[in-house]
C-alpha positions in Angstrom: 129.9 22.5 -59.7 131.1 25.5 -57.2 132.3 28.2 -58.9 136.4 29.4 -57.5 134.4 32.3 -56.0 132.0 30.2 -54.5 134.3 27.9 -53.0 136.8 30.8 -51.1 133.3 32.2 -50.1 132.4 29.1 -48.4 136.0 28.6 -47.0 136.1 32.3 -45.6 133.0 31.8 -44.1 134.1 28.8 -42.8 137.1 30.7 -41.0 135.1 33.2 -39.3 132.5 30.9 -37.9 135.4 28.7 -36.1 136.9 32.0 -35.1 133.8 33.1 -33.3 133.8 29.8 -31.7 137.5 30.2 -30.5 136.3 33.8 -29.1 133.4 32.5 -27.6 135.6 29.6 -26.3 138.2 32.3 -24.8 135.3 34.3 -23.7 133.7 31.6 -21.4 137.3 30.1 -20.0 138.5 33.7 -19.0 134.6 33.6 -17.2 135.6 30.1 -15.6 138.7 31.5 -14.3 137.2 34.6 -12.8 134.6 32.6 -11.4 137.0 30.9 -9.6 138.7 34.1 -8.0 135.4 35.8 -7.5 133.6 32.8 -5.4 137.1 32.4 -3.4 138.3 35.7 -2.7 141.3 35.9 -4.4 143.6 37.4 -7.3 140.9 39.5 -8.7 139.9 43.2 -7.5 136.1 42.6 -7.5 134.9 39.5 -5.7 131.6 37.9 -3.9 132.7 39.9 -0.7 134.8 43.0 -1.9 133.8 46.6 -2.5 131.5 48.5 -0.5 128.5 47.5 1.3 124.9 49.2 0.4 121.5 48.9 1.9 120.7 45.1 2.7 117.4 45.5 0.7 118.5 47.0 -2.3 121.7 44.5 -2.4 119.3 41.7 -2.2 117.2 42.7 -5.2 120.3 43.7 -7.8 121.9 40.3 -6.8 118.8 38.4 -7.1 118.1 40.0 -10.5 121.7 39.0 -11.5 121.4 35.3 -10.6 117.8 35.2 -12.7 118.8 36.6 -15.6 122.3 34.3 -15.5 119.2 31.8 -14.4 116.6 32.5 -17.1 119.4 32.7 -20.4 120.9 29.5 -19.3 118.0 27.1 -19.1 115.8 28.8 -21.9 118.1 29.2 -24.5 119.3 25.0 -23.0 115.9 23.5 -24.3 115.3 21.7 -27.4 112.5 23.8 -28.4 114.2 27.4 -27.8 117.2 25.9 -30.0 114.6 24.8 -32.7 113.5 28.6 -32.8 116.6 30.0 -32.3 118.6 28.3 -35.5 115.9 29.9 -38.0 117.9 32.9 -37.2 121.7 31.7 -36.9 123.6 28.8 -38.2 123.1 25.7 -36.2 126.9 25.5 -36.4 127.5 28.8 -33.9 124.1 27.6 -31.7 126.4 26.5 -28.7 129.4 28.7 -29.3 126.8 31.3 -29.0 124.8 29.8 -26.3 128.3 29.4 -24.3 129.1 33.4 -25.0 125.6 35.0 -23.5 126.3 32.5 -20.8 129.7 34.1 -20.3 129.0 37.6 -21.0 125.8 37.3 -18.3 128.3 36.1 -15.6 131.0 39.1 -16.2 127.6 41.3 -15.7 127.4 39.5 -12.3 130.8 39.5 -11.3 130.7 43.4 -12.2 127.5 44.1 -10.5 127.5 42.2 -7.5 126.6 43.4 -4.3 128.5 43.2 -1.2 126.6 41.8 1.8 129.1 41.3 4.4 127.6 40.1 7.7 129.0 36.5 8.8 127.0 33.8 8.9 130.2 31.5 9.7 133.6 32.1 10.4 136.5 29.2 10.7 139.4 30.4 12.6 141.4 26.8 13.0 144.0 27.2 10.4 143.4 23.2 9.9 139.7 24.1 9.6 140.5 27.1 7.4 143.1 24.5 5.2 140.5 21.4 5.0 137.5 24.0 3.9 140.0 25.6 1.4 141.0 22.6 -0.1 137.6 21.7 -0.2 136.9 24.4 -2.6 139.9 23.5 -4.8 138.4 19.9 -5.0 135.1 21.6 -6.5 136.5 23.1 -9.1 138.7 20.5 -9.8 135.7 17.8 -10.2 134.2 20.3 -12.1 136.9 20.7 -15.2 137.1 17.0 -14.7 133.9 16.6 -15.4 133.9 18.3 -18.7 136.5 16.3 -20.1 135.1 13.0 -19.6 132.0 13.2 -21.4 133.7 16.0 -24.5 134.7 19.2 -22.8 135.2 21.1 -27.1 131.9 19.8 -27.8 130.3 21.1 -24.3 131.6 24.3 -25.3 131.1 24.3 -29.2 134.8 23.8 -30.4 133.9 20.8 -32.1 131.0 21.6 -33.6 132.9 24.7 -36.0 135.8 22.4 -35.5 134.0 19.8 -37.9 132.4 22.8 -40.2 135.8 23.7 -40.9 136.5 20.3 -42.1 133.4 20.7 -44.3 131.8 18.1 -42.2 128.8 17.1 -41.1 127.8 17.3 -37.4 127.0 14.4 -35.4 125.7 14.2 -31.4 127.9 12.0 -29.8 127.2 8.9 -28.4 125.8 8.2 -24.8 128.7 6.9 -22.0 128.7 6.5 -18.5 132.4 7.1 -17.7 134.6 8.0 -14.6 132.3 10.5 -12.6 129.1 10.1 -14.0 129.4 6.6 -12.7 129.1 8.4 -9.4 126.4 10.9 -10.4 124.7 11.8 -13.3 125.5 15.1 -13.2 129.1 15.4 -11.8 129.7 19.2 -12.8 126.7 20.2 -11.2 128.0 18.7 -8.2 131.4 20.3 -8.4 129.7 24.0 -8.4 128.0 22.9 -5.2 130.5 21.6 -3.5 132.5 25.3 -4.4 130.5 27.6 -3.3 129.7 26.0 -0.3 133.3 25.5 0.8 134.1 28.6 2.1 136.5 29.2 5.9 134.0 32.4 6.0 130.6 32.6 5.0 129.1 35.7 4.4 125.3 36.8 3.9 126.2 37.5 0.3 128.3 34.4 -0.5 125.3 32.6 1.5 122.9 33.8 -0.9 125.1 33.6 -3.9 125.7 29.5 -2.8 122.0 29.2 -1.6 120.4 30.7 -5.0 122.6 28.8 -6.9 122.3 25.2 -5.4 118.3 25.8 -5.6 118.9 26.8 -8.9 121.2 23.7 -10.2 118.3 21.3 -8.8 114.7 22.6 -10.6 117.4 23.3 -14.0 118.5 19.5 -13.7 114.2 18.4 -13.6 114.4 19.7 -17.0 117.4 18.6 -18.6 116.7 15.2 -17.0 113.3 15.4 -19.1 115.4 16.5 -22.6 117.8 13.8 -21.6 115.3 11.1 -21.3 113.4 12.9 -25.0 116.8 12.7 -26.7 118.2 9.1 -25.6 115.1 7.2 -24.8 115.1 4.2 -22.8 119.0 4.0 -22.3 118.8 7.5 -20.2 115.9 5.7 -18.0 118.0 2.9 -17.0 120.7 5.3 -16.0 118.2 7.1 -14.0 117.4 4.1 -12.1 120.7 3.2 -11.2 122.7 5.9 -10.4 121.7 9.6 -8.5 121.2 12.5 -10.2 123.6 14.6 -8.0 125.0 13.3 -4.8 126.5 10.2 -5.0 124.1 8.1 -2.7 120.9 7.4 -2.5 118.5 8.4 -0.1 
């Protein structure tokens, strides 16, 4: 039987694991917001194409370093076996709140770091181009956040996981659903990011290579969590496989 000291020790530590979610929570959606500004130009001071420009070289290799570590933390710490290792070391409660926070706290390093390359690569004039491409982008973010919430948007992001540990519950993968977008594609966020850093009135080397890395990037990560996804949910997963794309809704 748990002692009254035990028990407001288990509640308090209760507390601060779902307020490190929250944090983490806040942390990522301030990163999803600056995302957007930084990728479009707008609101925010530093962006893909603001500041001053250096030496085409050296901006190459600090960008390219940013995008692989941003690369690197999100698909290592994303597999099975990483997680396995990881949770001998943290509770398996704070895994994806913590997972979602490097994730975060890597992007603000980019953002902050960027380089500005500035030549033009495109450049749409037409205000009705300028309006379609614009609205383009908006779309992409758009399907993104949609995305989110239709499979569990708090559990993609570890609310729900310190969420139930509050409760004193125990945790429990939800089930598999093909709902809404991921009737179109299997992997419907990915497929919003594309379509928002592509969609751009003006193209510039560095947003070029920011989009291009990026897309290339999205594709080999999606080989592996196709092969976790098929590991985790078996046959059911393959049959999805075989009848609807993995990113662009068509088939070749």
């Amino acid at each position: 039987m748990l002692t009254k000291s035990q028990s407001l020790g288990g509640f308090m530590s209760r507390i601060l694991v779902s307020l490190y979610g929250v944090v983490s929570y806040i942390v990522f959606f301030l990163s999803f917001l600056y995302a957007i500004a930084f990728v479009g130009n707008i609101f925010v001071p530093k962006t893909i194409d603001s500041g001053d420009a250096g030496p085409v070289v050296s901006s190459v290799i600090i960008n390219m370093i940013l995008l692989g570590l941003f690369a690197i933390q999100h698909s290592v710490m994303a597999r099975p076996a990483f997680k396995h290792w990881f949770t001998r070391f943290i509770p398996e409660v704070i895994e994806r709140s913590t997972y979602v926070l490097l994730s975060s706290l890597l992007l603000f390093l980019l953002f902050w770091q960027w380089q500005k390359m500035p030549g033009i690569i495109w450049n749409i004039k037409s205000p009705v181009g300028s309006m379609i491409l614009t609205s383009i982008f908006w779309f992409g973010w758009l399907f993104v956040l949609l995305s989110t919430f239709m499979i569990n948007h708090f559990d993609l992001f570890g609310l729900r996981q310190v969420y139930i540990n509050f409760k004193g519950q125990e945790y429990s993968h939800l089930d598999f659903r093909i709902i809404g977008l991921y009737k179109l594609c299997r992997h419907p966020i990915m497929l919003g990011f594309v379509i928002a850093f592509w969609a751009t009135p003006t193209m510039t080397t560095g947003h070029l290579l920011f989009a291009a890395v990026t897309t290339v990037y999205i594709y080999i990560a999606l080989q592996f969590e196709e092969r976790d996804l098929v590991t985790f949910f078996g046959d059911v997963y393959k049959n999805y496989q075989q009848k609807v794309p993995m990113l662009f809704p068509f088939k070749w």
